[in-house]
C-alpha positions as CSV (number, residue, x, y, z in Angstrom):
1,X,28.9,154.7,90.8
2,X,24.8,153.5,90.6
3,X,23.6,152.5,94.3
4,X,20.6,150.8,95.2
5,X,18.7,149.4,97.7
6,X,15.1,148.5,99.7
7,X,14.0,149.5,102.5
8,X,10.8,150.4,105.1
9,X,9.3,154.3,105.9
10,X,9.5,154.3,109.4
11,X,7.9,157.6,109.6
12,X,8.4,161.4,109.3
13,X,10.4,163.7,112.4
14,X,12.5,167.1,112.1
15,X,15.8,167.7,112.8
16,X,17.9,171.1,113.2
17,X,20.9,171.7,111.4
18,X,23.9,173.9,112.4
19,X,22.1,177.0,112.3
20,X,19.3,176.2,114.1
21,X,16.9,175.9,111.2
22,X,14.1,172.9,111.0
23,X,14.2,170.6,108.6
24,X,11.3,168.0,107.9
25,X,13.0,164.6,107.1
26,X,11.4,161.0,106.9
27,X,13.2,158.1,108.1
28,X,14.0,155.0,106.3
29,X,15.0,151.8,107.2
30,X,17.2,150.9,104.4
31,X,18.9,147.2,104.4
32,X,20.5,145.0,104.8
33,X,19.9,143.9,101.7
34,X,21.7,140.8,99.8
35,X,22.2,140.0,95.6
36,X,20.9,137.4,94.9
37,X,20.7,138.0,91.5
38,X,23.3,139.9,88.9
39,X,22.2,140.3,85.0
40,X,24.9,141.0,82.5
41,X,25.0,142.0,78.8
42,X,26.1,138.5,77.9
43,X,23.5,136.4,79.3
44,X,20.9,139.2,79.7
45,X,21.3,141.1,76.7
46,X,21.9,144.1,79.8
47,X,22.8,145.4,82.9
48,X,20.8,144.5,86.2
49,X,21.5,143.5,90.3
50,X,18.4,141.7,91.8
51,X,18.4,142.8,95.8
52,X,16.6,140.8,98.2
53,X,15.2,142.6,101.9
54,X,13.5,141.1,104.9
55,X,14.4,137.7,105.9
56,X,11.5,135.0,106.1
57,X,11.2,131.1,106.8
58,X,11.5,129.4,103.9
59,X,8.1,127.6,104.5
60,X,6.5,131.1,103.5
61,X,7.8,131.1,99.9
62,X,6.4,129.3,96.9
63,X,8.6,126.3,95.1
64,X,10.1,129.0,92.6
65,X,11.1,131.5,94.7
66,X,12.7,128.9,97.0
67,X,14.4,127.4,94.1
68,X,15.5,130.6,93.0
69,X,17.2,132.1,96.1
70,X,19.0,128.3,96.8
71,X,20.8,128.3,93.3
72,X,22.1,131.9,94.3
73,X,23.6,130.2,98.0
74,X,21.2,133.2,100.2
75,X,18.8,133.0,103.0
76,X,15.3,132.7,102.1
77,X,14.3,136.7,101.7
78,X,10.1,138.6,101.5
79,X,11.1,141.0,98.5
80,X,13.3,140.9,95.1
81,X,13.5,143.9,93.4
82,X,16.0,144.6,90.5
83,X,17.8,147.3,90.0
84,X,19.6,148.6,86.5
85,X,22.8,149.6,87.8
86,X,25.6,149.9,84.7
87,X,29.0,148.3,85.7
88,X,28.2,147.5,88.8
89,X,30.9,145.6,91.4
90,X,28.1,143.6,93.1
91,X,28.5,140.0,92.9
92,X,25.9,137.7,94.3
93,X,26.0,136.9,97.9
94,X,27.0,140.1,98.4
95,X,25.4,142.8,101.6
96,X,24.6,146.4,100.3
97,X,23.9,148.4,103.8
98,X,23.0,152.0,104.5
99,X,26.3,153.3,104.8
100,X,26.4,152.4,100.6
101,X,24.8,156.0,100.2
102,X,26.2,158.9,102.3
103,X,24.9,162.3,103.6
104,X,24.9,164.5,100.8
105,X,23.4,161.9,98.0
106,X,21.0,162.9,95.8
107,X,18.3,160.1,95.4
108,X,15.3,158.9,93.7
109,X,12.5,156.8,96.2
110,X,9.8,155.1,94.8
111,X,7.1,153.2,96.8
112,X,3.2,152.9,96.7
113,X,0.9,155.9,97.5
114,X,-1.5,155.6,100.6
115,X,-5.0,154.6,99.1
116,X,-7.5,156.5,99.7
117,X,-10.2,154.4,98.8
118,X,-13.6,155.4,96.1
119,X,-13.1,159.0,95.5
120,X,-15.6,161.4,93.4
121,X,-14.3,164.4,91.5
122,X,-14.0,166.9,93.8
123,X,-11.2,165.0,96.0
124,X,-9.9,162.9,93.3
125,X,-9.3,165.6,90.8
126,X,-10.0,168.8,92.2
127,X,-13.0,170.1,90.2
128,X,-15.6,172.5,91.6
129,X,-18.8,171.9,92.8
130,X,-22.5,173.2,91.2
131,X,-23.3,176.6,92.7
132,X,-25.6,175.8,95.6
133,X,-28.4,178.1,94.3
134,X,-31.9,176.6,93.6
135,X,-32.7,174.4,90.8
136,X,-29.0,172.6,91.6
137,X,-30.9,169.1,92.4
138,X,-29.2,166.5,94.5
139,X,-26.1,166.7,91.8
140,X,-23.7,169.3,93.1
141,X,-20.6,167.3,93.7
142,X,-21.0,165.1,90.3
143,X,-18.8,165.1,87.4
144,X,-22.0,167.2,85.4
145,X,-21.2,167.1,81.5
146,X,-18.9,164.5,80.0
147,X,-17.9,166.2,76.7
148,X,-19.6,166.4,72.8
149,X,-22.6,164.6,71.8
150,X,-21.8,163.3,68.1
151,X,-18.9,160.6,70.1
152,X,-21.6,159.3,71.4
153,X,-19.0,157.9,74.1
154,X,-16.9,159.3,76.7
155,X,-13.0,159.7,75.9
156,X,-10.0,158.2,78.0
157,X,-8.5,160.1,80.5
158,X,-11.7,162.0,81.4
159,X,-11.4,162.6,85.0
160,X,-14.1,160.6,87.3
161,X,-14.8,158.8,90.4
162,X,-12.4,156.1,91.3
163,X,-9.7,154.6,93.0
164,X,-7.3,157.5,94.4
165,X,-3.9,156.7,95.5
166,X,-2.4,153.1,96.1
167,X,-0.7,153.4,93.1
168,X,3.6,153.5,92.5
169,X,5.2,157.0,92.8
170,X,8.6,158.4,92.4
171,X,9.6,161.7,93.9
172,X,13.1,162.6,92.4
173,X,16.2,164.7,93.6
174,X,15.6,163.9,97.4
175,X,18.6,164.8,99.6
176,X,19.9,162.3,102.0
177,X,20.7,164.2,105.6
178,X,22.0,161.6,107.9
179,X,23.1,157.8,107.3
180,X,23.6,155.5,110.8
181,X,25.4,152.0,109.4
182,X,24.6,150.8,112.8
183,X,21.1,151.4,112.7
184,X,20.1,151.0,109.3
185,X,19.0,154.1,108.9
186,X,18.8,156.8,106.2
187,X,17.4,160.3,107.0
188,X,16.1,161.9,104.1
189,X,14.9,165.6,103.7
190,X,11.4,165.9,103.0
191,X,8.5,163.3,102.4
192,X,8.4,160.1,100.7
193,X,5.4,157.9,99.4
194,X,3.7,155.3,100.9
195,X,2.5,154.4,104.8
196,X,4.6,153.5,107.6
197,X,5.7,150.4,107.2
198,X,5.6,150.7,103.7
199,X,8.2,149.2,101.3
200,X,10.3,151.9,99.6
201,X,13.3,151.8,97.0
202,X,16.0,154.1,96.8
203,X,18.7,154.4,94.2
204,X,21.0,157.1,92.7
205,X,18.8,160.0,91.4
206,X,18.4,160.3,87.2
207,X,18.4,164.2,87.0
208,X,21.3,166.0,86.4
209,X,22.0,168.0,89.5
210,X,24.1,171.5,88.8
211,X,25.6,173.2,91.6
212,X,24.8,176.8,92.5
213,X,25.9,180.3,93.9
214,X,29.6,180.1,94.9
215,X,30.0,176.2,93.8
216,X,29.0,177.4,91.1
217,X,31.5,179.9,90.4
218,X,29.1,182.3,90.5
219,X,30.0,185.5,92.5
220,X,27.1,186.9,95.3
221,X,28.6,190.6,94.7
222,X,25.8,192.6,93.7
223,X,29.1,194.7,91.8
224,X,29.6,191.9,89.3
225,X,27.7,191.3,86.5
226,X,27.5,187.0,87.4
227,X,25.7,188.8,90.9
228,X,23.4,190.8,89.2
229,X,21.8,188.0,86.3
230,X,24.1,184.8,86.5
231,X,22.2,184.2,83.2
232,X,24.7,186.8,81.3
233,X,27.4,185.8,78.7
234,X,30.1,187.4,80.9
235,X,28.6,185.6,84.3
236,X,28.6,182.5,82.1
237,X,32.5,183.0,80.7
């Protein structure tokens, strides 16, 4: 089944597992989260929950928004986000909590990069500098030549000085270590994006993950021919 839901990066910690080894984790505080909106093929023309996260006086949120979340019966909310989730069971008025996902789950987390402000090339995109040897000028971190003459223009996508970061990103197949219902909490291995305190969603990840080594059915015997090259017809059969 899809799961979704919103939450806030609390911040990054380790833990040690049962033998002892460190992993890096960041901590989310995921929910509670209430639907206050459910999209159907009928009416929509497709599939979609709307979750809303962080409760807020009413006073704070405009006419539509207000209107919005008293048609669907829920508590004024800070942030809507919808979510595609095919034949889902959520109805509105309904809670999704941490304990929806479980340790184990492999997710997808998408929130807003840290900004970093006006960048040149060197940070932004990682080009080199001018050799610092004489005749360099006052130009050895700039972008130097910006392509063919006869455009007479410089093409999209050339890299540049700009805004870096504070942008949407999505880092994929994340594994979820811990889940505390009581808390609100979801521990998940590695690093997220954003800032602390920044708004993250998690749902259900899209890639296809395979299972490996002995889940596999793959034998570790070096003897065998699925221990020497897994990748070989009689490993595979």
């Amino acid at each position: 089944m899809q799961k979704a839901i919103i939450g806030k990066k609390v911040g990054m910690t380790q833990i040690f597992d049962e033998n002892g080894k460190v992993i890096p984790v960041t901590v989310v505080e995921a929910g509670p989260c209430v639907v206050t909106q459910k999209k159907t093929i009928e009416t929509d023309g497709y599939e979609a929950v709307q979750l809303g996260f962080e409760s807020v006086k009413e006073s704070k949120l405009s006419k539509p928004e207000a209107g919005h979340l008293k048609k669907a019966g829920v508590e004024a909310v800070k942030h809507l986000k919808e979510f595609k989730l095919e034949n889902s069971t959520l109805n509105v008025g309904d809670v999704v909590k941490a304990d929806t996902f479980a340790s184990g789950d492999m997710i997808d987390v998408t929130g807003i990069s840290k900004g970093h402000g006006y960048q040149g090339v060197i940070k932004r995109h990682n080009a080199h500098r001018i050799d610092m040897t004489h005749g360099g000028g006052p130009v050895h971190r700039h972008a130097g030549s910006m392509g063919a003459l006869d455009a007479a223009r410089i093409f999209k996508g050339k890299i540049g000085a700009g805004q870096m970061g504070n942008e949407q990103v999505t880092i994929e197949n994340l594994e979820i270590v811990k889940v505390d219902a009581e808390l609100n909490m979801i521990v998940i291995r590695g690093a997220i994006p954003g800032p602390k305190g920044g708004l993250v969603y998690l749902r259900n990840t899209v890639k296809n993950v395979k299972a490996k080594g002995a889940e596999a059915g793959i034998s570790k015997n070096p003897q065998k021919a699925s221990g020497r090259n897994p990748q070989k017809a009689s490993a595979r059969g």
